[in-house]
N, C-alpha and C positions, 0 to 999 in steps of 0.2 A: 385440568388443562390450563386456568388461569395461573396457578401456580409456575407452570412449568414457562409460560410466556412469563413470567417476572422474574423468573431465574435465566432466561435466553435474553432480556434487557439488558439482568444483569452482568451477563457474559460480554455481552456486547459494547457496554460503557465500559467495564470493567476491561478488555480488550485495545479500546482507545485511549484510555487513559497510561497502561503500560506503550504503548505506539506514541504517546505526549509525551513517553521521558526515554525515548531514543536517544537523541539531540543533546541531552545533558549526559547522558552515561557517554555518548558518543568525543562530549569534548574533554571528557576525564580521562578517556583510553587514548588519546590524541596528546598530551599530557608527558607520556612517552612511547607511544608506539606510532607507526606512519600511518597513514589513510588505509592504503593498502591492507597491512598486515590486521586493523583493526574491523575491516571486511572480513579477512582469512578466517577470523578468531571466531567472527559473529555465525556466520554460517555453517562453519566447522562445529561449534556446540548446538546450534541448531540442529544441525542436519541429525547428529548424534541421539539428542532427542526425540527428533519425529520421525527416523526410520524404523523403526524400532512399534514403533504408533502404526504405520503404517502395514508393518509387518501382524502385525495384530488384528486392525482392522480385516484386511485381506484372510486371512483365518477365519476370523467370525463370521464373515460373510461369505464364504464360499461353503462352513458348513451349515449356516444358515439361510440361505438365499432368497428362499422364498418369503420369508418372517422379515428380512430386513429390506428394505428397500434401497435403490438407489445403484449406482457401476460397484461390481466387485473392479478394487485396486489393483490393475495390470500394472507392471516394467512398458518401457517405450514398446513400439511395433519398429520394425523396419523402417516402415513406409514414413513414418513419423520421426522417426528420429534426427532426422536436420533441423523439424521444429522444436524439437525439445532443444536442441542443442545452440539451437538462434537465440529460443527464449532465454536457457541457463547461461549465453553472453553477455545478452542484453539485459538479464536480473543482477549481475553480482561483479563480472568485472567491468563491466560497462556504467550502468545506472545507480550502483552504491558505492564503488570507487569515485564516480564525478562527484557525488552528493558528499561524502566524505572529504575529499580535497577539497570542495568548497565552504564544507563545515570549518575543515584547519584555518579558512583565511576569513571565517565570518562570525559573527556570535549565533548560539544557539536561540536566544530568540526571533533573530533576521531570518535563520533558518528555516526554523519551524511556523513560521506567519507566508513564507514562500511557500508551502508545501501546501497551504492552502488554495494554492492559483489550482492543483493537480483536477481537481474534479467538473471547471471550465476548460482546460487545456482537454480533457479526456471528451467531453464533448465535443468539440473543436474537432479531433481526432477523429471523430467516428463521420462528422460529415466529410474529411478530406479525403478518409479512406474507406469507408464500409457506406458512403451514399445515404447518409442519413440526413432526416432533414434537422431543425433547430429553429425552435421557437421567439417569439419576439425577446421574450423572458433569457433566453438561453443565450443571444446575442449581447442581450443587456449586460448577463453575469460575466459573457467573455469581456465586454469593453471596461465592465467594473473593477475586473481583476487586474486588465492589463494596465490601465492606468494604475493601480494600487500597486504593480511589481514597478511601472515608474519613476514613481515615487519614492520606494525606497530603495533602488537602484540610483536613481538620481541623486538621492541626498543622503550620500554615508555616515553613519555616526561611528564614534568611539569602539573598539571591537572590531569593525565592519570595513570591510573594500569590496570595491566594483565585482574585482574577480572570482571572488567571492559570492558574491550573491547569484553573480549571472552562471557561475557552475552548478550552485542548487538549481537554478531554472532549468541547466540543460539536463541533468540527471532527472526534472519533470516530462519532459518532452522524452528522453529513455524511456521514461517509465510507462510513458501512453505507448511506447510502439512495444515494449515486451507485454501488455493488458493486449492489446489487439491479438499477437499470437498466443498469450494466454487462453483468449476466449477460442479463436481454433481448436487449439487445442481440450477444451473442456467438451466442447460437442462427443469426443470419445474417448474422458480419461474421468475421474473424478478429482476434485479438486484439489485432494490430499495428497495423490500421486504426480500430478503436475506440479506441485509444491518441492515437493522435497526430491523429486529425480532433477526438477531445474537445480534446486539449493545444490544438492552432492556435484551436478556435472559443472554447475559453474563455480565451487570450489576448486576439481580437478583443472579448471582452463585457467584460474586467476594463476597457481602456483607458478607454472612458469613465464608469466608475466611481473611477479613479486622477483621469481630470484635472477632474470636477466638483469631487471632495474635494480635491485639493492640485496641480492644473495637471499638465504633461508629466512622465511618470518618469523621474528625475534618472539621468541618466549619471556625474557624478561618480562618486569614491569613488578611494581609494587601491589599489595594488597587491593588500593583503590583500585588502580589499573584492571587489576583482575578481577574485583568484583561488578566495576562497571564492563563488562567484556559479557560476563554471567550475565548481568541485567541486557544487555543488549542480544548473545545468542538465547540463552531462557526467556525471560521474560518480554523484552519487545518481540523475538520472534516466533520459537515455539508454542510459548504460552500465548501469548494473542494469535495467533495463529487458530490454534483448537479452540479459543474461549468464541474466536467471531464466528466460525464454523457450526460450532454447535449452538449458538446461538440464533443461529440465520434458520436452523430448525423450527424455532417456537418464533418468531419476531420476520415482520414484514420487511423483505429489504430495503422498502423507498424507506421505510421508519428509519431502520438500522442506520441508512446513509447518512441521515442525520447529525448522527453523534461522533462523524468521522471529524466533523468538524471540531470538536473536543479539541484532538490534536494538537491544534497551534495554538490553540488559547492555553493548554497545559505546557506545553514546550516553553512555550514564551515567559508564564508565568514561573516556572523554575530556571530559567535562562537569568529573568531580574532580580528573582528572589535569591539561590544558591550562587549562582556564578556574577550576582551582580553586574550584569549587561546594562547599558546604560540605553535606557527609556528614552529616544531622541522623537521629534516633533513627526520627521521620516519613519518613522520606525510605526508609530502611535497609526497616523494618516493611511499611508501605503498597506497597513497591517491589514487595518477596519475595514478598507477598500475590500481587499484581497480576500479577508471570510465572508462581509457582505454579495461577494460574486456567488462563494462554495454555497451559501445556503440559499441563493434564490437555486442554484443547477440543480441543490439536491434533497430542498424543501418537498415533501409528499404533495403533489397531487390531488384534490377531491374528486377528481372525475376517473382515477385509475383506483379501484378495490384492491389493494395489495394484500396477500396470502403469504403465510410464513412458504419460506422457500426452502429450499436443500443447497448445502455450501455449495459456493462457485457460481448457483447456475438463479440464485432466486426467486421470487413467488410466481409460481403454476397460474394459468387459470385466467390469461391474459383476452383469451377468445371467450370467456363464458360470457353467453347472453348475447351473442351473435351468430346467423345461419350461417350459413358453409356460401350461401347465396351473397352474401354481404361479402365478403372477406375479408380478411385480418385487418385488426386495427391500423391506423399509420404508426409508421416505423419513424421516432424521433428520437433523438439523441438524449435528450431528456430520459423517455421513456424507457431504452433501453441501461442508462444508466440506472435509472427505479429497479427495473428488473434483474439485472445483472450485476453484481455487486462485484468490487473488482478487487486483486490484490493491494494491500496498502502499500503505498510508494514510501515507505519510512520504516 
C-alpha cells in the first residue's frame, strides 16, 4: 500500500506540474490562432481522449460492480441536464475563453501567479453561496491574496496590461461558480462523467459562438502551434485529469491540495525562463502575496485526519470518532475545500 501512496503522490505532482505549463503552451497556440479557436482545439483533443476512458470505465464497472467501488459512469438524467449544460457553459465558453483572451493581452507568468488567488476566491464562494463559515486563517488568505492581485494589477510591467490581468481574475470568479455546480452535480454522477459530458457539451455551445464572431476554427498553424495545442488538450488536460484522479485514490486530498500550488510557481518559472517575461518588482510582490494566501486556505490541518479519498468527492471518514449524539463536524470553507478537491481552473 505504501507503494501505491508514492505512485498516487506521484500522479498527483506529476498532474500539477503538466497544469504549470498550460499558460506557456497556451501563449505558443495564441502565436497564430485566437483565444477562442485555441479553447476549440483544447477541449476537442481532450474530450477525444477521455471518452473513450470513460466508455471503458463504464464497462468494467458494470461488469464488475460489486469488486469495484464507487458510481458506475451514467450520460446526463433529464432532470439534470440544465446543470450539466450550466456547468459545460460556464467551463469552456465562458471560464477558458475569458482566461484565454486575457492570457493574449498578459504574460504567462502574470497569469499563472493569478490563478493562485483561485483557491481563497473558492472559499469566499462557498460562504456567499453554500452558508459556509471561514476561519480567522481563511479571512487572512482572502485579504493576502487580494492585496497580492492589487498589486500586480496595479503595477503593470513589460508583457502585461490592466485588461489583461483583470480577465484572468474574472475567468477565477467563472471558475468558483462552474466548482459550485460541479459539486451538485458530483452528489450523483462520478467525477469522470461530469468531466468529459461538460468538456463535449461545451465544445458543441463554443462552435457557434466561434463562427458568428470569426467563421470556422482555423486548422492552420505551424508545428509548434500544434504541438502546443497537443500539450494543452493531452497533456494539461486529459492526462492530468486521470493522473490527479487516480491519484486522489492512494493520497489524502487536504495533502494533494497542496501541490496545486505547484502551478504558478511552474507557470511563472517557464514564463521567465522560455518566453522571457520580464521579472517586474509587481510581478515578484503581488505574486508571493497571492501563493502565500493559496497555501495558508489549503495547508492540511492537524486537527482533521485526512483519508485517501475517491476522484471528485475526497477523503471519507470525516464523522469518525463522533456519536450520532454530537453531530457532524462544523461545516468550514476550509474544511470543505480539505475534503473536496475541485476541478483545476487552468
Amino acid at each position: 500500500m505504501r507503494d501505491y501512496r508514492r505512485l498516487g503522490l506521484a500522479a498527483v505532482i506529476t498532474a500539477c506540474i503538466f497544469w504549470g505549463g498550460s499558460f506557456y503552451f497556451g501563449k505558443i497556440a495564441l502565436r497564430e490562432l485566437t483565444a477562442m479557436e485555441v479553447v476549440w482545439w483544447r477541449f476537442i483533443l481532450a474530450t477525444t481522449v477521455l471518452a473513450p476512458v470513460l466508455a471503458m470505465v463504464a464497462h468494467r464497472r458494470r461488469a464488475r460492480s460489486a469488486a469495484l467501488p464507487g458510481r458506475i459512469p451514467n450520460p446526463p438524467r433529464y432532470r439534470d441536464f440544465s446543470l450539466f449544460l450550466l456547468n459545460a457553459l460556464l467551463m469552456v465558453p465562458v471560464q477558458f475563453v475569458l482566461q484565454f483572451e486575457g492570457l493574449a493581452r498578459t504574460s504567462a507568468s502574470s497569469a499563472s501567479l493569478l490563478v493562485g488567488v483561485f483557491a481563497p476566491l473558492m472559499a469566499l464562494g462557498g460562504v456567499l453561496v453554500a452558508r459556509e463559515r471561514l476561519s480567522l486563517s481563511g479571512w487572512m488568505a482572502i485579504f493576502v491574496s487580494s492585496v497580492g492581485v492589487g498589486v500586480m494589477v496595479g503595477l503593470p510591467g513589460e508583457g502585461r496590461t490592466l485588461l489583461g490581468d483583470l480577465m484572468v481574475v474574472g475567468s477565477l470568479v467563472c471558475a468558483v461558480g462552474m466548482v459550485l455546480v460541479t459539486q451538485r452535480l458530483l452528489r450523483r454522477y462520478d467525477a469522470l462523467s461530469v468531466t468529459v459530458w461538460s468538456m463535449g457539451m461545451g465544445v458543441v455551445l463554443l462552435l457557434p459562438w466561434i463562427y458568428f464572431v470569426q467563421g470556422w476554427p482555423s486548422a492552420s498553424g505551424g508545428i509548434w502551434t500544434w504541438s502546443a495545442l497537443f500539450g494543452l488538450g493531452f497533456g494539461c488536460t486529459a492526462v492530468a485529469f486521470t493522473l490527479w484522479n487516480w491519484g486522489l485514490h492512494y493520497v489524502p486530498a487536504s495533502h494533494a491540495g497542496v501541490f496545486v500550488n505547484l502551478e504558478p510557481l511552474i507557470g511563472t518559472v517557464l514564463g521567465v525562463v522560455l518566453l522571457h517575461d520580464a521579472l517586474t518588482g509587481g510581478l515578484v510582490v503581488g505574486g508571493s502575496l497571492i501563493l502565500a494566501g493559496a497555501m495558508i486556505i489549503t495547508w492540511p490541518r492537524s486537527s482533521q485526519q485526512a483519508r485517501p479519498g475517491v476522484p471528485g468527492h475526497g477523503p471519507r471518514g470525516g464523522y469518525r470518532g463522533r456519536t450520532r449524539h454530537q453531530g457532524p463536524p462544523p461545516r468550514t470553507a476550509e474544511a470543505v475545500h480539505e475534503r473536496e478537491p475541485v476541478p483545476d481552473p487552468n
